[in-house]
N, C-alpha and C positions, 0 to 999 in steps of 0.2 A: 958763303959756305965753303968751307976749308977741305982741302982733299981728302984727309984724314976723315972726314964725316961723310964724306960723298962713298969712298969703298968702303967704311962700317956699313951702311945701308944699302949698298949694293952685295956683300957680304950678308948681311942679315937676309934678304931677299933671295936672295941662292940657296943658303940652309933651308929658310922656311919651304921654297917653290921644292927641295930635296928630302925635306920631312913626310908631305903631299906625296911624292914620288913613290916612298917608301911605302905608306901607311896602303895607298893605292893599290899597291904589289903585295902586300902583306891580305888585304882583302880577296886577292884573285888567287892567292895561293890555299887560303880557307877554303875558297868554294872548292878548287880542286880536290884537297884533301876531304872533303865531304864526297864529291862523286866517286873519290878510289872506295873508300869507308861504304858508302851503298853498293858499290859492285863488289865489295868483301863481305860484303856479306847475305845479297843476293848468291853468287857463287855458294858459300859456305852451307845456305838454305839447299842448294839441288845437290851438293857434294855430302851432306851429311854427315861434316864438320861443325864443330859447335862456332859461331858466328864472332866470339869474343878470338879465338882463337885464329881466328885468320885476320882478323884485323892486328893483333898483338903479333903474329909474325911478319903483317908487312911494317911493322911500327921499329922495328929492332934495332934497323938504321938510323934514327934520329930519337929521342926524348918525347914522350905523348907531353902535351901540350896542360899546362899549370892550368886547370878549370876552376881553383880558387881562387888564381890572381884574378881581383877582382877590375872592373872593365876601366879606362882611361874616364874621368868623371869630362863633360863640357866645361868651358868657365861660368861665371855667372851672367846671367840675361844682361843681366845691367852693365858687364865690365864692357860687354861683346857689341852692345848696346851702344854704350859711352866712344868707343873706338868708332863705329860706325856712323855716329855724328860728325866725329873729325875727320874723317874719309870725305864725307858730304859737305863737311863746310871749306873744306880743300878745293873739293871739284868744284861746285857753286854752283851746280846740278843735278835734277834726280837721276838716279843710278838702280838698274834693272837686280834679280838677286843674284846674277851668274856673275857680273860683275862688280859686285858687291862681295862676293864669297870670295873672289880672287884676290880683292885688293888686301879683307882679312887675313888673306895666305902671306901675301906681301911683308904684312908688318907681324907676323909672327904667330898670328890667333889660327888654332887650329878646331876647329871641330872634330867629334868624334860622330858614329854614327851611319846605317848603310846606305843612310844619303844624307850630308853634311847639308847642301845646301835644304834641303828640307826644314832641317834644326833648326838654322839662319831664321827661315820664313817663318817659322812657329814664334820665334824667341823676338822677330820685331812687330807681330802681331798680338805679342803680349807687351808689350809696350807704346801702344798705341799713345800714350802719353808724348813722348818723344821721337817719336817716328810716326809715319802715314805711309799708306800708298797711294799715290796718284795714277787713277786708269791711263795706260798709255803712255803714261813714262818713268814710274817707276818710285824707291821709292824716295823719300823727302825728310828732312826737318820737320817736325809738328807744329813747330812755333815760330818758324820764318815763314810769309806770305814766297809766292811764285810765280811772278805776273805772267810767265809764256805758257805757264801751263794753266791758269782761272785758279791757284789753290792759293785761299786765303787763312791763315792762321786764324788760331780762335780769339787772340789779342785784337789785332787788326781789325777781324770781324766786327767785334764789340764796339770799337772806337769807329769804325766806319757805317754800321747801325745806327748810331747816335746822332753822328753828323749829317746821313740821309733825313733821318727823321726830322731833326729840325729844318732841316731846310726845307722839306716838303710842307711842312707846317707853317714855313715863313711863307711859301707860294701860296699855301691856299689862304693864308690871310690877305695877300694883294690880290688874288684873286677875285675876292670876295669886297674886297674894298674897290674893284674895279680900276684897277692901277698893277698889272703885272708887270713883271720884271724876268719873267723865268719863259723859253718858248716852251710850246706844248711838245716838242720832239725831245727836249732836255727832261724837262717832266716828264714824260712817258718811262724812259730811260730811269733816271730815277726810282719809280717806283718799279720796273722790273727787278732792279739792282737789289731794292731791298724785301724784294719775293725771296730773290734766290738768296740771300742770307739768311732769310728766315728759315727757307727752306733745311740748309744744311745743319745749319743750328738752330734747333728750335727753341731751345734755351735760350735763347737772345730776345725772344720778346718780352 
């Protein structure tokens, strides 16, 4: 990686972390202007001033604010989605949403919204296809297994179903023929194994 690429993306990452900065400040200056606007016209109510008019004299100094520009749209679930994969297949670890939302800020993806990260959580909850949550650590790949944390994808699952089953089938025919080969702690083990697969997918039977 060439210098030249290393400060574009160190460059990109300042703009984006200074877009945040902005939009941040732009939100705290709204609420303001919302409590001047209730106390103009609170006052206006016991002064028995018409209420448009004392808002419209403390407005004089600055332009009332465009209420048909209409609102900054989100990207699409799926672009925000797609990024969010490569983030995770970067790390090669689940990743909580505060720092998932960050790293978004990093590469340029901004959410809109009075809680961005909120959005985040709605938008990989509807794509449960490609994303999961893993309790306790966060969230994950849908479709890569994660052995530190017990989340096995639903491919894996399937192919590891299959291969339980037969082998549990091959025990209980030496079982039964009086000639095992399998201990009964391995066995036991096994068929826990494919409880809990069953359990989580139950499509799989």
């Amino acid at each position: 990686m060439d210098a030249a690429y290393k400060n574009a993306m160190a460059r990109r990452d300042q703009l984006a972390a200074e877009i945040n900065q902005i939009q941040q400040r732009l939100e705290e200056l709204r609420r303001e202007i919302g409590r001047v606007d209730s106390f103009l016209r609170d006052w206006a109510e016991f002064a028995g001033v018409p209420a448009a008019a004392a808002v419209d004299s403390a407005n004089t100094s600055a332009p009332p604010p465009d209420e048909t520009k209409p609102r900054a749209k989100n990207p699409p679930k799926e672009a925000v989605v797609e990024v969010v994969r490569e983030i995770l297949r970067s790390r090669g670890e689940p990743m909580g949403r505060s720092a998932l939302y960050n790293a978004l800020l990093k590469r340029g993806v901004v959410l809109e919204g009075s809680d961005p990260e909120m959005v985040l959580s709605t938008m990989l909850w509807r794509m449960k296809g490609a994303i999961v949550r893993i309790p306790k650590h966060g969230y994950w790949l849908a479709d890569v297994s994660h052995e530190s944390s017990g989340y096995v994808s639903p491919q894996d699952a399937k192919e590891e179903h299959k291969y339980l089953l037969k082998t549990i089938e091959r025990a209980n025919h030496e079982y039964s023929r009086d000639y095992p080969t399998m201990s009964d702690v391995d066995y036991d083990n096994m068929r826990r194994r494919l409880k809990y697969l069953e359990e989580i997918y139950p499509d799989i039977i």
